[in-house]
N, C-alpha and C positions, 0 to 999 in steps of 0.2 A: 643439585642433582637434577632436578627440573630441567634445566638450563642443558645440562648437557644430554639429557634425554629428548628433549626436542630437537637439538642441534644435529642428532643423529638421525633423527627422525627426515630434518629438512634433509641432511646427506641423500639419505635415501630415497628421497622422493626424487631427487634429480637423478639417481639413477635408474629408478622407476621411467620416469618420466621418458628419457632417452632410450631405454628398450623396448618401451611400447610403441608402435610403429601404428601411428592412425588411430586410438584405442577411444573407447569412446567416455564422456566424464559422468560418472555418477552421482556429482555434490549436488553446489552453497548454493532506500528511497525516502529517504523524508527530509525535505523544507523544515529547517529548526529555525524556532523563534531569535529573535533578537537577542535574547540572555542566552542562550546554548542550547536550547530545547531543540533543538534538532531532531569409519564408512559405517554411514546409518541408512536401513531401510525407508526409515522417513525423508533426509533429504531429498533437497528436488532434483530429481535424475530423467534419462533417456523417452523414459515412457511416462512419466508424469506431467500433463499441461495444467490439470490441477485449479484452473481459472472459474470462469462463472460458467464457461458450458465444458460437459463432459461427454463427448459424441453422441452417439447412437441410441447409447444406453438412456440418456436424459432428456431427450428429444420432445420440446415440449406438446404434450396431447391436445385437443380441441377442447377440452373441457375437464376438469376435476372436480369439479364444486359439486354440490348439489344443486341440483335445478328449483328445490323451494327448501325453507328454512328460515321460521319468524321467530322473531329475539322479542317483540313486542314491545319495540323503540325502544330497547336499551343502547341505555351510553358504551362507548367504549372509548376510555380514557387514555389517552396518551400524553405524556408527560414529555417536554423536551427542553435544549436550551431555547437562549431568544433567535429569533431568524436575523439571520445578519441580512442575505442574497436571497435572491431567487431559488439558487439550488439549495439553499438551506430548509427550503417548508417541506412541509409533509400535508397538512390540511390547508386549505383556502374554500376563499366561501362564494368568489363568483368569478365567472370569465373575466379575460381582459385582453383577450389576444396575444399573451406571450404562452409558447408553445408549454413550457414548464407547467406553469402555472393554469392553464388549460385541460391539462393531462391529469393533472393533480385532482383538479375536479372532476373529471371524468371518471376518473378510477374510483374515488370515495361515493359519487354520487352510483355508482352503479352497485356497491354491494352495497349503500343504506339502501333503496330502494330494490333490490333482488331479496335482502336477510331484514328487512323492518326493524333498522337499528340505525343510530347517529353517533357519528365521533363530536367527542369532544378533545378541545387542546388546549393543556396549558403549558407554557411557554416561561420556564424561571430558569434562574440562574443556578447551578447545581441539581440537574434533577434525579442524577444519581446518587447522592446526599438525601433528599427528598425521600428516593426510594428507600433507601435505608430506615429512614427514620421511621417510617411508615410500617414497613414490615415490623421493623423492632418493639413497634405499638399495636401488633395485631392488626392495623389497619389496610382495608383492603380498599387504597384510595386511588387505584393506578391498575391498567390492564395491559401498558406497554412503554416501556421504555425506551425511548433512543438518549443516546450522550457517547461522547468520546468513547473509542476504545480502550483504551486507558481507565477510565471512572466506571464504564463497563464492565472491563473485565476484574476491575479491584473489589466491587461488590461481589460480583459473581464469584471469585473466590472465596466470600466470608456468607457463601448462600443465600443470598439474599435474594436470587431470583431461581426459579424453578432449571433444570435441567432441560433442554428442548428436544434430547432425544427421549425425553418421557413423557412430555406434552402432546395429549393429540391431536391430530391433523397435523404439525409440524413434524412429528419423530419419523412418520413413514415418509411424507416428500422428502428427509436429511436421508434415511438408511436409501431410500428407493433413487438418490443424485439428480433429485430433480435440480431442473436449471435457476429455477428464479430463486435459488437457494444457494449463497458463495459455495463451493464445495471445498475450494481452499482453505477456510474456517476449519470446517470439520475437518480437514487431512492435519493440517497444523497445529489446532490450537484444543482438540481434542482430550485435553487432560483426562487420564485415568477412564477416557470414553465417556465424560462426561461436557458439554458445549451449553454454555450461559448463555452465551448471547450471536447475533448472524447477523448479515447484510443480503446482498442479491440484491435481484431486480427492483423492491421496494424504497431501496435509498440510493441516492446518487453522489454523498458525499465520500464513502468508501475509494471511489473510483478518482474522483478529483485528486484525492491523494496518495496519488500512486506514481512510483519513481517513472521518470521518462527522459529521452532526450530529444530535441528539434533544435533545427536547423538555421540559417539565413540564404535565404535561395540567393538574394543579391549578391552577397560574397561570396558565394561559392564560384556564383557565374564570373564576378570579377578576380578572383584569386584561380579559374580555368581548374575548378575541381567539380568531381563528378558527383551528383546525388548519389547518396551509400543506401537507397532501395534499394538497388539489387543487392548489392553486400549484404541488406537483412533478408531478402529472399534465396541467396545461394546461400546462407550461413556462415559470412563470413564478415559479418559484422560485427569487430572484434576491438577489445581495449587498444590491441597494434594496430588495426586499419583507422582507430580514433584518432591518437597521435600521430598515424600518417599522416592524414589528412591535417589535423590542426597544429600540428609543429613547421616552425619556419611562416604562420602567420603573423605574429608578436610583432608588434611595432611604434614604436615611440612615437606616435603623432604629435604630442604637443612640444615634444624638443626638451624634454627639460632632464632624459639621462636617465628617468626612475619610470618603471613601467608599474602602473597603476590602474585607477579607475577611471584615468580621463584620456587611456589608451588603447591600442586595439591589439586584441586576443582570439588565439584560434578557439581556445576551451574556459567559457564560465561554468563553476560549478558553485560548491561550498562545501564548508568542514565536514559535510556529511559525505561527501563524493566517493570514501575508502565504504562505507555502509553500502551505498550506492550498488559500488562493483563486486562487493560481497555476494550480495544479495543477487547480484544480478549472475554471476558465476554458480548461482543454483545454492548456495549456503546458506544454513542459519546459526547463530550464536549457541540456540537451545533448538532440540527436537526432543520428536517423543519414540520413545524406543518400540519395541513392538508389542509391549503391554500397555501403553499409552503413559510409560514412566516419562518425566523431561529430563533428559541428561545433555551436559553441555558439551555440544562436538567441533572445537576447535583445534584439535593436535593432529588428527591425519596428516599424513603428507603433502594430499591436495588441496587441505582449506589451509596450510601452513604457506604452500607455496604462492595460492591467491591473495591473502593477508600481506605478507612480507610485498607482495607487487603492486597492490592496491595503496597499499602508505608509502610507498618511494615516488611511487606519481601523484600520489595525492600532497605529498609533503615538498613536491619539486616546484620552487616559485616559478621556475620558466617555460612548468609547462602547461600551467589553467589558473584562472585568476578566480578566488572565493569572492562569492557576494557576500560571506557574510561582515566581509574587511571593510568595508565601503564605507565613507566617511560622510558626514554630513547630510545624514538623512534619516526624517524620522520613521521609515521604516523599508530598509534595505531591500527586502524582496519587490516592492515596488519601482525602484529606483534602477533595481538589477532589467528590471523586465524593460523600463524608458531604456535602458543603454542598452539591450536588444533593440530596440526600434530603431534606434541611431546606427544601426548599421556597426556596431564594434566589436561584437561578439559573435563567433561564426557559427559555435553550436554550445548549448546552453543544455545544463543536464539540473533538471532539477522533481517537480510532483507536476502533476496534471493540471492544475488549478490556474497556475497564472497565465496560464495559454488563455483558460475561457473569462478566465477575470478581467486581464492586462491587454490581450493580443487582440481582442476582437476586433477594432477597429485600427491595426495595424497595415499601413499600407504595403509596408516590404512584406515580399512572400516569406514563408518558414516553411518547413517540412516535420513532419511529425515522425521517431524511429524511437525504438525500443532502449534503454538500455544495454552497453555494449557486452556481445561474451566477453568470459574470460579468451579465450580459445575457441579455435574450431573442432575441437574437437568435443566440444559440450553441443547438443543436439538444439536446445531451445533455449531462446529466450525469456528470462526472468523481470520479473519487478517488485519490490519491496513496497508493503503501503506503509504509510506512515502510523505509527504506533501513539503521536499524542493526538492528531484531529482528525483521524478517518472517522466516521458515525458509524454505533450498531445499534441494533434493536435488542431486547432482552423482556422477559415475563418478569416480574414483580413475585416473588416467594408466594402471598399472599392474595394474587389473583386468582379466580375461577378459570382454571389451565383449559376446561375442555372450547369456554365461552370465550377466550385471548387465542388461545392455538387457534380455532379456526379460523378468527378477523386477521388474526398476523398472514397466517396462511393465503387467505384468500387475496388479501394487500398484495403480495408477492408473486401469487399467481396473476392479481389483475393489472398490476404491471408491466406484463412483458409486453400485454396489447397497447398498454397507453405509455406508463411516465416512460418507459424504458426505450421507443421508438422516438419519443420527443429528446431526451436529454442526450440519446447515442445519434440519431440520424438527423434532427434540425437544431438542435443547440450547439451540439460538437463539427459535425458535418458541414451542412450547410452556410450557418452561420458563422463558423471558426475557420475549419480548415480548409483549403484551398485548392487539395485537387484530389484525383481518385488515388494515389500511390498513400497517400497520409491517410486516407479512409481505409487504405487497406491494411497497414498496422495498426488501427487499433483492436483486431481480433485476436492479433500475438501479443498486443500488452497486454488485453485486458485477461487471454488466457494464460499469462505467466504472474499473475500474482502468488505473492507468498508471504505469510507472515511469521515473526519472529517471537517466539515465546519472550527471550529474553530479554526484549523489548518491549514487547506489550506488557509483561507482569513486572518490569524493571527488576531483573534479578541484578544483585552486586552492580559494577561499574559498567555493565555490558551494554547500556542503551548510550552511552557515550563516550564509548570505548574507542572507537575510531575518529570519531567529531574530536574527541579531548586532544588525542594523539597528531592527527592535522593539525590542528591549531596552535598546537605546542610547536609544529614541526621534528615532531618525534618519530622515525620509524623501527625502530627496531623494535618489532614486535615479542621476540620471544621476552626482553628482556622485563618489558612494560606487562605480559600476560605472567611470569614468575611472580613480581610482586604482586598482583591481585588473585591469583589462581586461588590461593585458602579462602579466601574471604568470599569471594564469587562463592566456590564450592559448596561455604557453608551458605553463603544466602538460597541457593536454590533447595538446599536442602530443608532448612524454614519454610522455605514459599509450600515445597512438596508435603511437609509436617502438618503446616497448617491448612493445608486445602484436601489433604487427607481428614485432616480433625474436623472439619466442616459437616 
């Protein structure tokens, strides 16, 4: 019955589709590890940019802090994983002339010395485990937590950390949109009006893992195609002007008949690419309705007909080649990013990160563009972050809310003057990307972020719902969303039980 309730539903969306003449779309990113980890008010629509700044209205002021305020050198303890990178720290403890890490200090050193208080950091494996433990034992050993979104948001639903629209000094910057504050968290991920945990200006790893696509200046220039900047400035830079351009590139250089990884390809992606386009088509798996319930919006007629076209090109071998296939290598996203350099891939769709990881000392140019609409007829630009290693921050159950709200707070505001000019204009800029057209898309990625319930809280099959179906080479969607639809249903129904029970 499913089966053929949706199939009328797709009917009708083509007929939809075909009367609306110009109509504009109201709807719908993540690098997965080597093992597979990879009509609702809330969707993202027309008038939602929804990113880290929100016009006018959020416009950041000369000052919000108080000008005096002594903690009388108390600690404020932050809890994280181990730093892998550069952009992985949050505290350091002296110059060294790289701009990150510079800023880092700059911003710490100014609220210990403005509020007569010192951070301390420790640095373990599992700190959201840690935190748990901690609250569970009454203990108040923690004033801030960052860790995965994912281990983030899994506490946060079993209470473990305070509410931050109750926390003060953080509840009025979230109600009031300040900027150093994601405001996409809060529009997304808002259960029942209640938000565990945030990003903004204060971390930089949110952003690394944010869906994107770039380019190969070299091949474009030698295959006599045009930079698709303007395509993203006139708004027509679209899943069909991506295939325009990268179909009819595919070529068998090594002669041996089988087009592969030691071949040349208009489109790398990976199994996640059908997420990708999802997501970038303004859709999510799960929203929240307008009491902030999550219900899961996948039957319309326009997220039907996005789905069904995003797994026919995702699952078509001739027309993008996955990194996640790649043979002979211990760890594929690396290996995907050398065979960018090698000039073999013409545009590469993957998360922000292996640009500033891989690229930085690449000699061929690239170009930096959003991922693609579905259509022109959808207004903006989307990108999906990725749901297992984006970083948030979150309060500890068990903290002194009024003594963490403010230090988080204050981090976030002091930010925008330092980490947030080093990590957006001389690490990304400067030192990455290569001309003013690339500088000027990151303001439409960074304001099309959007995150996916059903992904971050892993409801039923939905976080690898599209990954599984690529890789299987499966598209028929309705047929693959039939057999999990109960099961989904009832998982989110649990998730909803127990974060009510909480």
């Amino acid at each position: 019955m499913l089966r053929k309730i949706i199939s009328i539903i797709m009917i009708l969306s083509v007929v939809i589709i075909f009367a609306a003449c110009g109509g504009t779309d109201t709807g719908g990113a993540d690098s997965v590890d080597n093992n597979g980890q990879s009509d609702n008010n809330n969707q993202a629509g027309e008038d939602d940019t929804g990113g880290d700044n929100q016009g006018a209205a959020s416009e950041r002021p000369a000052s919000v802090l108080p000008a005096e305020m002594d903690f009388g050198g108390r600690e404020f303890r932050v809890v994280m994983p181990v730093v892998e990178r550069i952009y992985h720290q949050f505290i350091v403890e002296e110059m060294d002339g790289e701009p990150i890490n510079d800023a880092l200090l700059e911003r710490n050193s100014r609220i210990e010395e403005k509020y007569n208080m010192k951070f301390a950091l420790s640095e373990i494996s599992g700190p959201s485990s840690a935190v748990s433990r901690s609250v569970r034992a009454g203990d108040n050993a923690h004033d801030l937590l960052i860790d995965s979104i994912g281990a983030v948001a899994g506490i946060g639903a079993q209470s473990m950390l305070i509410d931050l629209y109750t926390v003060p000094h953080i509840s009025a910057a979230l109600e009031q949109h300040k900027p150093w504050w994601d405001q996409a968290i809060s529009r997304d991920l808002a259960i029942n009006n209640t938000l565990y945990f945030q990003a903004g200006d204060l971390l930089m790893f949110d952003k690394l893992r944010l869906a994107i696509m770039y380019f190969n200046k070299d091949m474009f220039q030698t295959l006599g195609l045009d930079y698709p900047y303007q395509n993203v400035y006139d708004g027509t830079w679209t899943i069909d002007k991506l295939l325009e351009l990268t179909r009819g590139v595919n070529s068998d250089i090594n002669g041996d008949g089988i087009m592969d990884q030691f071949d040349q390809w208009g489109f790398m992606s990976e199994h996640s690419a059908g997420r990708h386009f999802f997501a970038g088509a303004g859709f999510r798996t799960v929203t929240l309705d307008n009491n902030g319930v999550p219900e899961i919006s996948m039957s319309t007629p326009r997220t039907l007909e996005v789905i069904q076209k995003v797994l026919e090109i995702a699952t078509d071998g001739e027309t993008m080649f996955h990194a996640d296939t790649i043979r002979g290598s211990s760890n594929v996203w690396i290996t995907a990013s050398e065979y960018f350099q090698e000039n073999r891939f013409a545009v590469r769709s993957s998360v922000f990160e292996p640009i500033v990881r891989d690229l930085r000392a690449m000699e061929t140019d690239f170009g930096l563009i959003p991922v693609a609409k579905f259509d022109e007829t959808q207004e903006n630009y989307y990108s999906s972050v990725d749901q297992w290693h984006a970083m948030m921050v979150g309060i500890p159950l068990t903290a002194d809310e009024d003594f963490a709200g403010f230090i988080a707070n204050a981090l976030a505001y002091e930010s925008g003057d330092t980490l947030k000019p080093a990590f957006y204009d001389l690490c990304l800029l400067s030192k990455v990307l290569r001309d003013d057209e690339s500088e000027g898309m990151l303001d439409i990625i960074f304001n099309g972020k959007i995150y996916d319930i059903g992904y971050v809280y892993g409801i039923g099959a939905l976080p690898t719902l599209f990954s599984g179906m690529t890789q299987s080479g499966q598209n028929d969607f309705v047929s693959r969303y039939e057999s999990i639809s109960g099961a989904t249903e009832a998982a989110l129904e649990r998730f909803i039980d127990t974060y009510d029970a909480e």
